[in-house]
VEXTORMAR-626405 format. One record per atom (N, C-alpha, C, O): y, x, z; residue in three letters. Coordinates in steps of 0.2 Angstrom, whole numbers, padded with zeros to 4 digits, always signed. Each point is the difference from the previous one (the first is absolute). Last residue first. Layout:
YXZALA ...
***
This chain:
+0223-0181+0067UNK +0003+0005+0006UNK +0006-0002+0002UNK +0003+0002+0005UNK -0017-0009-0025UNK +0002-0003+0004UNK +0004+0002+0009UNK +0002-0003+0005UNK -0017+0013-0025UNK +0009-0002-0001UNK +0002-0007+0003UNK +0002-0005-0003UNK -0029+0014+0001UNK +0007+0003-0001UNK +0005-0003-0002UNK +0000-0003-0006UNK -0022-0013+0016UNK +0002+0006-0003UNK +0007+0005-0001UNK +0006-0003+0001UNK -0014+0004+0017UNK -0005+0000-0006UNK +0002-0009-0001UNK +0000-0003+0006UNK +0010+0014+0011UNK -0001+0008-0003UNK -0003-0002-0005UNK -0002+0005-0004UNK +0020-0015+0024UNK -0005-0002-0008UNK -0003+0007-0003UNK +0003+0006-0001UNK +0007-0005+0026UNK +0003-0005-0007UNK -0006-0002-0004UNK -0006-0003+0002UNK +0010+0023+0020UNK +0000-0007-0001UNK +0003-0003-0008UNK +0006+0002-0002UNK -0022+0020+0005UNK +0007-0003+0003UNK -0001-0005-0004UNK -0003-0002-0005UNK -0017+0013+0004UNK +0002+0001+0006UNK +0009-0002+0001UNK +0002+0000+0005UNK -0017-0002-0027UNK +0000-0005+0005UNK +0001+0003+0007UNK -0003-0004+0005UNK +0012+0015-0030UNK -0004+0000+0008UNK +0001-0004+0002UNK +0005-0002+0001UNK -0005-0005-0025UNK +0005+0006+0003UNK -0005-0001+0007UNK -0005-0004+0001UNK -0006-0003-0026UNK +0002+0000+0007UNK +0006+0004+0001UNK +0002+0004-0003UNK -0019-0007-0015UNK +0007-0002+0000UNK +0001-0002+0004UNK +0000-0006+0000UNK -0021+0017-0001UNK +0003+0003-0003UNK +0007+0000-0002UNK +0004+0004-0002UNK -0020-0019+0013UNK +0003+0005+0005UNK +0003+0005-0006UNK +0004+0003+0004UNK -0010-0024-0011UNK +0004+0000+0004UNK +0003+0007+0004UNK +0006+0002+0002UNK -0021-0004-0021UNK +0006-0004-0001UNK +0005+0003+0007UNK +0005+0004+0000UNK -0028+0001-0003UNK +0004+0002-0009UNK +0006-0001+0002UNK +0004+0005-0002UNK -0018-0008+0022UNK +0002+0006-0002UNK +0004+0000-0006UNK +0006+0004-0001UNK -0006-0022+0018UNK -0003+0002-0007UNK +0004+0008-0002UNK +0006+0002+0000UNK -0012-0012+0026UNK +0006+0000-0003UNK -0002+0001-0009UNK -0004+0004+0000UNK -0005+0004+0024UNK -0003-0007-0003UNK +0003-0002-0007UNK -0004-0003-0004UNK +0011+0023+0019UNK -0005+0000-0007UNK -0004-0006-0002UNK -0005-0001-0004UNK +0025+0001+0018UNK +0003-0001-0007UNK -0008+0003-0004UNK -0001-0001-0006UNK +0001-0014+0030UNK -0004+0009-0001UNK +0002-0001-0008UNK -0002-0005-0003UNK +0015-0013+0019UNK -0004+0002-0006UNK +0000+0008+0000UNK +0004+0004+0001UNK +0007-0019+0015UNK -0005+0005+0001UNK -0004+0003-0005UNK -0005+0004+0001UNK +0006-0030-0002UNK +0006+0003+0004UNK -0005+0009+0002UNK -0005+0000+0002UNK +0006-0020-0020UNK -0004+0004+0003UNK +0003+0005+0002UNK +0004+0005-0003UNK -0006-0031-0012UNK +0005+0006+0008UNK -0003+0004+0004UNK -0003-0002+0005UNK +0003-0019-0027UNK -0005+0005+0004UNK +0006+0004+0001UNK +0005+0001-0003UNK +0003-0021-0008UNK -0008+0000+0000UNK -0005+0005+0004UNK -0006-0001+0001UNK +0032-0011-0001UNK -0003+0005+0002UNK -0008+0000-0002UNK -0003-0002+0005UNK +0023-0011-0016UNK -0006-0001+0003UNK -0002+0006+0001UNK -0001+0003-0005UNK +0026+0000-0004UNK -0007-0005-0003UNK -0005+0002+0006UNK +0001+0006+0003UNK +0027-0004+0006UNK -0010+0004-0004UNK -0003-0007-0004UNK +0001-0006+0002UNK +0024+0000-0001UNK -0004+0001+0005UNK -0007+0005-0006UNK -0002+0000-0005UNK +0028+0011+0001UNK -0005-0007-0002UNK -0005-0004+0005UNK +0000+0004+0004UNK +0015+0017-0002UNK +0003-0005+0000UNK -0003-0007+0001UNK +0001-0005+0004UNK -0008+0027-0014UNK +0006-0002+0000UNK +0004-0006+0001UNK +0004-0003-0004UNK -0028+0015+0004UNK +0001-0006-0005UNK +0007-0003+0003UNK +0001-0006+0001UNK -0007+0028+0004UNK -0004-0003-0005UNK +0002-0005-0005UNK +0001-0001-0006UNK +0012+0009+0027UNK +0001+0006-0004UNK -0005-0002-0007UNK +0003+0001-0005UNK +0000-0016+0024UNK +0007+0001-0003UNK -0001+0006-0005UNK +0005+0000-0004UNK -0027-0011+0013UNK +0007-0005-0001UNK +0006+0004-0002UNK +0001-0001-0006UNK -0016+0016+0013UNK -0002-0004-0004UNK +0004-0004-0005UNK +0002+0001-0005UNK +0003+0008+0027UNK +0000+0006-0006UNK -0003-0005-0006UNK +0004-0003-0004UNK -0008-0010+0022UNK +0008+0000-0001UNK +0003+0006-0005UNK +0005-0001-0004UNK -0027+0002+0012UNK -0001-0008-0006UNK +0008-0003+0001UNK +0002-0005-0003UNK -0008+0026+0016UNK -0002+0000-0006UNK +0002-0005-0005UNK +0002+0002-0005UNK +0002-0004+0029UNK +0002+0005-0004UNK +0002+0001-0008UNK +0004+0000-0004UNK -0020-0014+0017UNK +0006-0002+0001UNK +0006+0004-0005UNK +0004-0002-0004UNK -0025+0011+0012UNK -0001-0004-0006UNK +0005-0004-0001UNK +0000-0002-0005UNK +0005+0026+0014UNK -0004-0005+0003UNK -0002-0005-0005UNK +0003+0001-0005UNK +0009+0017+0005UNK +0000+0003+0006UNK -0006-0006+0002UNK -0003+0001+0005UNK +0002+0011-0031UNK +0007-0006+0006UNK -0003+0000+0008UNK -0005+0003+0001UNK -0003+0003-0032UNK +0001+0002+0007UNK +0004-0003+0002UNK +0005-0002-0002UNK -0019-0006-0019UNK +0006+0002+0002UNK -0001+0002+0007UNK -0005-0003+0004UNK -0004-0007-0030UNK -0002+0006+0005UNK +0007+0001+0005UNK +0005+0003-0002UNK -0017-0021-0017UNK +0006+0003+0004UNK -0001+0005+0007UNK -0002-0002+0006UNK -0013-0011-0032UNK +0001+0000+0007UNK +0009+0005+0001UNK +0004+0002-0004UNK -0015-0009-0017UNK -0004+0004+0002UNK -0001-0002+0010UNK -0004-0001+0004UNK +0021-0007-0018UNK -0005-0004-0002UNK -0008+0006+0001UNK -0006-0002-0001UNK +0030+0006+0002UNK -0001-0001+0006UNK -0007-0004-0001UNK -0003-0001+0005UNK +0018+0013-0021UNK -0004+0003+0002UNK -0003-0004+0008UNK -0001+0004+0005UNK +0025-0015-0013UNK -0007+0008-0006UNK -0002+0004+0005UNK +0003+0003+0004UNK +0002-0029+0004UNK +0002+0005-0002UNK -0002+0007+0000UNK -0004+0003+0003UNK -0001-0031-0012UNK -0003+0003+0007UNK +0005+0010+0000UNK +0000+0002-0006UNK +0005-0027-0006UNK +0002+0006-0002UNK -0003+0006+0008UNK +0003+0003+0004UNK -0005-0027+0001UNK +0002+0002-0008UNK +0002+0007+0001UNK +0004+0002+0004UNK -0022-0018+0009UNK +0005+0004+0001UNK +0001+0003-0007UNK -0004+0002-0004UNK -0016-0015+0008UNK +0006-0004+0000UNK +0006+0004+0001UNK +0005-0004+0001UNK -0025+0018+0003UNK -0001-0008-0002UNK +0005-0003+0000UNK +0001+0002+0006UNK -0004+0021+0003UNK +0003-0004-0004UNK +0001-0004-0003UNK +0006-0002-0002UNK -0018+0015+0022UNK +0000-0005-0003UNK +0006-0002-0004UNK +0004-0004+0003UNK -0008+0029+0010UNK +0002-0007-0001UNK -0003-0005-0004UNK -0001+0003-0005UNK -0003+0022+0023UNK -0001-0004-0009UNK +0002-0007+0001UNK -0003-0003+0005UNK +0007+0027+0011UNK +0002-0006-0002UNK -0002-0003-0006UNK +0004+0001-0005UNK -0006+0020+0026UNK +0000-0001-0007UNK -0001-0009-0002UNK -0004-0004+0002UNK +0017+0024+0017UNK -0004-0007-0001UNK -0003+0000-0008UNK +0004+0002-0004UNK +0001+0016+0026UNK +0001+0000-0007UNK -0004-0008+0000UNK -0005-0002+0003UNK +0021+0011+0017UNK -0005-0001-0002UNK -0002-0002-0006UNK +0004-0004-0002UNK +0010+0020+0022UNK +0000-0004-0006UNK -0007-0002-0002UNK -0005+0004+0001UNK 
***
């Protein structure tokens, strides 16, 4: 499994979905993987707004301590772990 972290471009996208405006944190067998957990489990459906950064293998201590890491689930299984309720 591999942990991705994901921040988007909103600009022109309506109603960006809660708590994504930090970024997307997700695990999957592969980058393909991923941005299909993405697609149906985030933004439901919809196409992504604009990938702006992708970092594959994120060390989670790069991560904002205030925020992020403290509203996490384990980035070792496959889904979404940041942000929560999206599982």
């Amino acid at each position: 499994m591999i942990r991705y972290w994901f921040e988007f471009g909103f600009e022109g996208y309506s109603n960006a979905p809660y708590g994504t405006r930090m970024g997307c944190g997700v695990t999957g067998i592969n980058y393909d993987d991923v941005i299909q957990i993405l697609k149906e489990k985030v933004f439901s459906g919809k196409d992504l707004p604009k990938i702006i950064l992708v970092k594959e293998n994120i060390d989670i201590n790069e991560l904002d301590n205030g925020h992020v890491l403290p509203n996490m689930l384990a980035p070792n299984r496959r889904g979404v772990w940041f942000p929560i309720g999206y599982q």
